[in-house]
N, C-alpha and C positions, 0 to 999 in steps of 0.2 A: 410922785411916781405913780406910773397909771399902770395897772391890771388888769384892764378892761377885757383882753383879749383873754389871759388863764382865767377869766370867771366867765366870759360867754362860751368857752370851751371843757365850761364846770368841769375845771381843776383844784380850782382854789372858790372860796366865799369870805365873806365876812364874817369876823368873829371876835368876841370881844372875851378877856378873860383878865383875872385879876394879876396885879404885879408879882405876888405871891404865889402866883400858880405856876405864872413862868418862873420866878426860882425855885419852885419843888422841881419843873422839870430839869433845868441845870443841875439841881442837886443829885439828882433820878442820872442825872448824863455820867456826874463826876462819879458817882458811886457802880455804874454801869463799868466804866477807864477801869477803875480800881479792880474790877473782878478780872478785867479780859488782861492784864497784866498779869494776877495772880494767877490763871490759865493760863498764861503763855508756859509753864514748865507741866503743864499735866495734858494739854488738849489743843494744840493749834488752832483744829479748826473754828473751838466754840471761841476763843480768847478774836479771834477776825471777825465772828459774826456779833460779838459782845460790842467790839472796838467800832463797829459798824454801827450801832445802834446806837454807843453814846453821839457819835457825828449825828443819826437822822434824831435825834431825844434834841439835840442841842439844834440843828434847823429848825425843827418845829416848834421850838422858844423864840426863835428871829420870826417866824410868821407869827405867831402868837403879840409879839410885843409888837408887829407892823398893824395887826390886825383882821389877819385872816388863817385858816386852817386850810390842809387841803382836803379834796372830797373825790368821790369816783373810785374808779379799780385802782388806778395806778397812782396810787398818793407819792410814794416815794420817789414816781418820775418830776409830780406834779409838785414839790418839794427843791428839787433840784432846780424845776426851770423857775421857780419863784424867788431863790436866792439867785441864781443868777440874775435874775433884773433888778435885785436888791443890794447887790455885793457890785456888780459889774464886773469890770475886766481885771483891778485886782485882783481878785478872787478867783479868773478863769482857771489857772492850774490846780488851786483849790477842791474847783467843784469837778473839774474832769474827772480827779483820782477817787471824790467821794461817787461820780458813777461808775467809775470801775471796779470801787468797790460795790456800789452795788449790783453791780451784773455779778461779778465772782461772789459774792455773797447770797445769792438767787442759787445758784450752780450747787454751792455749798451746801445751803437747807432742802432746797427740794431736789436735787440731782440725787443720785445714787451712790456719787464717789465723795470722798471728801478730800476736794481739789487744792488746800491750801496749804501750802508751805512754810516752814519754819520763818522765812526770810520774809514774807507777804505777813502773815501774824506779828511777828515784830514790826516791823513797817506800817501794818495798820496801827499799832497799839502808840507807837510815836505818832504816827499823822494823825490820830483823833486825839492824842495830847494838845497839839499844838492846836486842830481847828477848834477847839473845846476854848482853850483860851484867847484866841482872834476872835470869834464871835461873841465871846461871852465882854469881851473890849468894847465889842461893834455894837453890842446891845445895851451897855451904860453909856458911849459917847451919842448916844441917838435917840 
């Protein structure tokens, strides 16, 4: 699988890290799920922006075990478009919903309102169950 293009438009680089570190970061993902579930009865907004982070915790273990990290302002865009060349079209519904969470997630922390709803915080807190455990799959069969 060639990259060539996210690292001449240094998004992504090279990078090597040990097996171990990528399952502290799984670990860091699973215990992230755990809290924005426990927030979902005291705090919507933070239990969406929690559930958020275990998804971008757990991509950045699939770049990490491919081999590279990302770099520049917009890692989390840079992120997105590196699973998609690595996931493919499987994954397309997958990664749509992780950037719309991360747009509404943007909104969330540095916006003024806190835009998230009961229904979107449960929604996220299942959809980062489940891409937690597909990738965490994707990255032992690979």
């Amino acid at each position: 699988m060639e990259f060539k293009e996210l690292q001449r438009k240094k998004l992504i680089e090279k990078y090597k890290v040990s097996t171990e570190e990528i399952k502290a970061i799984l670990e860091s993902a699973k215990s992230d799920l755990k809290t924005a579930k426990d927030l979902l009865s005291s705090d919507i907004c933070w239990a969406f922006n929690i559930a958020y982070n275990s998804i971008l915790e757990t991509a950045i273990a699939l770049m990490y075990a491919k081999g590279y990290r990302p770099i520049g302002e917009a890692k989390h865009v840079s992120v997105i478009l590196f699973l998609r060349k690595v996931l493919g079209k499987e994954f397309k519904t997958h990664l749509n919903r992780f950037n719309q969470m991360r747009l509404k997630r943007n909104k969330a922390v540095y916006g003024i309102l806190r835009n998230i709803t009961e229904y979107e915080a449960k929604e996220a807190v299942q959809f980062a169950t489940d891409f937690i455990e597909e990738i965490i799959k994707f990255i032992n069969k690979n």
